[in-house]
DRENLUM-134951 format. One record per residue (C-alpha): residue in one letter; residue number from 0; y, x, z. Coordinates in pm, whole numbers, always signed. Each point is the difference from the previous one (the first is absolute). Example, Ala and Ser with C-alpha at 12.3 -4.5 7.8 and 13.67 -1.06 7.14 Angstrom:
BEGIN
ATOM rest  nr     py     px     pz
ATOM    A   0   -450  +1230   +780
ATOM    S   1   +344   +137    -66
***
This chain:
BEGIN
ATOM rest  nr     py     px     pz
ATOM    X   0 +11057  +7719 +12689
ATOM    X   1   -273    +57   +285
ATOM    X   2   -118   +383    +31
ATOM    X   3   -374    +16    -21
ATOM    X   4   -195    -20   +329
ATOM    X   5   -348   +152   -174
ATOM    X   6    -82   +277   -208
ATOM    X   7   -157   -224   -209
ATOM    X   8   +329   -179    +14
ATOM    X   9   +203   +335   -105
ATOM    X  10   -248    +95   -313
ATOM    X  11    +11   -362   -124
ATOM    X  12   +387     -7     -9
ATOM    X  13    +25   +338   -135
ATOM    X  14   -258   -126   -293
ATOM    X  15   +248   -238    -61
ATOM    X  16   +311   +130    -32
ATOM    X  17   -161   +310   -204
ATOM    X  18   -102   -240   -229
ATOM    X  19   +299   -205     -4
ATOM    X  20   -138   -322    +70
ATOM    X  21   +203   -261   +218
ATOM    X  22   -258   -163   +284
ATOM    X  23    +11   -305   -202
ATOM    X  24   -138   +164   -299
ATOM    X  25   -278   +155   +171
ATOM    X  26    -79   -293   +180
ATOM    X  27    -80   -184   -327
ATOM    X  28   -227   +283    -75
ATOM    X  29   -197    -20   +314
ATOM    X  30    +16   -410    -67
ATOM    X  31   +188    -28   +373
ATOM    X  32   +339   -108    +71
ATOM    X  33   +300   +270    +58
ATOM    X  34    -50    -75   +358
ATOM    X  35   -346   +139    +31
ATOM    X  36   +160   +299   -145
ATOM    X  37   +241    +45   +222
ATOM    X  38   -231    -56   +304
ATOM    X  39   -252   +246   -107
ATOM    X  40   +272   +236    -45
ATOM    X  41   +173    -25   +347
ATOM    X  42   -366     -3   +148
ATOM    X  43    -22   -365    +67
ATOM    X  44   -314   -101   -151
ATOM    X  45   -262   +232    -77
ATOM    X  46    -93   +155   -320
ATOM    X  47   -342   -181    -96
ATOM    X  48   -270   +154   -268
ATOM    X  49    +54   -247   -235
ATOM    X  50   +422    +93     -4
ATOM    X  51   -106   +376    -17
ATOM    X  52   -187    -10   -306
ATOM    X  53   +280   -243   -153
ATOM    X  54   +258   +287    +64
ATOM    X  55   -279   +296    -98
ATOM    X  56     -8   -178   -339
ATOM    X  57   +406     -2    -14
ATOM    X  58    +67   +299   +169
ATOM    X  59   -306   +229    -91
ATOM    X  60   -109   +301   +209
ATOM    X  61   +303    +20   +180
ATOM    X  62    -98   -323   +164
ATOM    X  63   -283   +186   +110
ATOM    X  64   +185    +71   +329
ATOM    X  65    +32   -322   +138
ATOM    X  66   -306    -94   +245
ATOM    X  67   -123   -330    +55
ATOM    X  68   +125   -143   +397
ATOM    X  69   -300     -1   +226
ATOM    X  70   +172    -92   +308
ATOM    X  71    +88   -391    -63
ATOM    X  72   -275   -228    +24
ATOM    X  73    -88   -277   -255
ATOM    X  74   +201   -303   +239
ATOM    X  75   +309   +220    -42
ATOM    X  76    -51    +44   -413
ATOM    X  77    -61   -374    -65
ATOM    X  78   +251    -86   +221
ATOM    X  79   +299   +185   -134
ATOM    X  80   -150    -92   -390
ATOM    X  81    +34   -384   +115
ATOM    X  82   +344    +62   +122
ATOM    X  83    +50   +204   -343
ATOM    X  84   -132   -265   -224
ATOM    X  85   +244   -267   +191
ATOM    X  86   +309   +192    -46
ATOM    X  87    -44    +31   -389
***
């Protein structure tokens, strides 16, 4: 297992284990595959609005924390959801 790269990255994980869910579980909450999970969490892919209201409805306020990636441009998103969507 990967450390996180992103503080979004560290807050996600530590939602996670708190809560006892495996990546795969949360994945299927978030309707994404374990992978996505994983990415997001090691800072990979960034953390889009739709995912961080997902995980504000799982998590609650103590999602509140995570903040939506400003610094990768629409190309980058699609691109790494295509390569996503392939490897499920």
């Amino acid at each position: 297992m990967k450390k996180p790269k992103t503080i979004n990255g560290i807050i996600l994980r530590k939602l996670r284990q708190e809560s006892k869910l495996t990546q795969n579980t949360l994945a299927g909450f978030v309707d994404r595959s374990a992978t996505y999970i994983s990415y997001l969490e090691c800072g990979k892919i960034p953390l889009t609005p739709y995912i961080k209201r997902r995980l504000v409805e799982i998590f609650g306020n103590r999602a509140q924390k995570l903040q939506r990636d400003t610094n990768n441009n629409e190309q980058q998103k699609h691109h790494h959801y295509r390569m996503l969507k392939k490897a499920s």
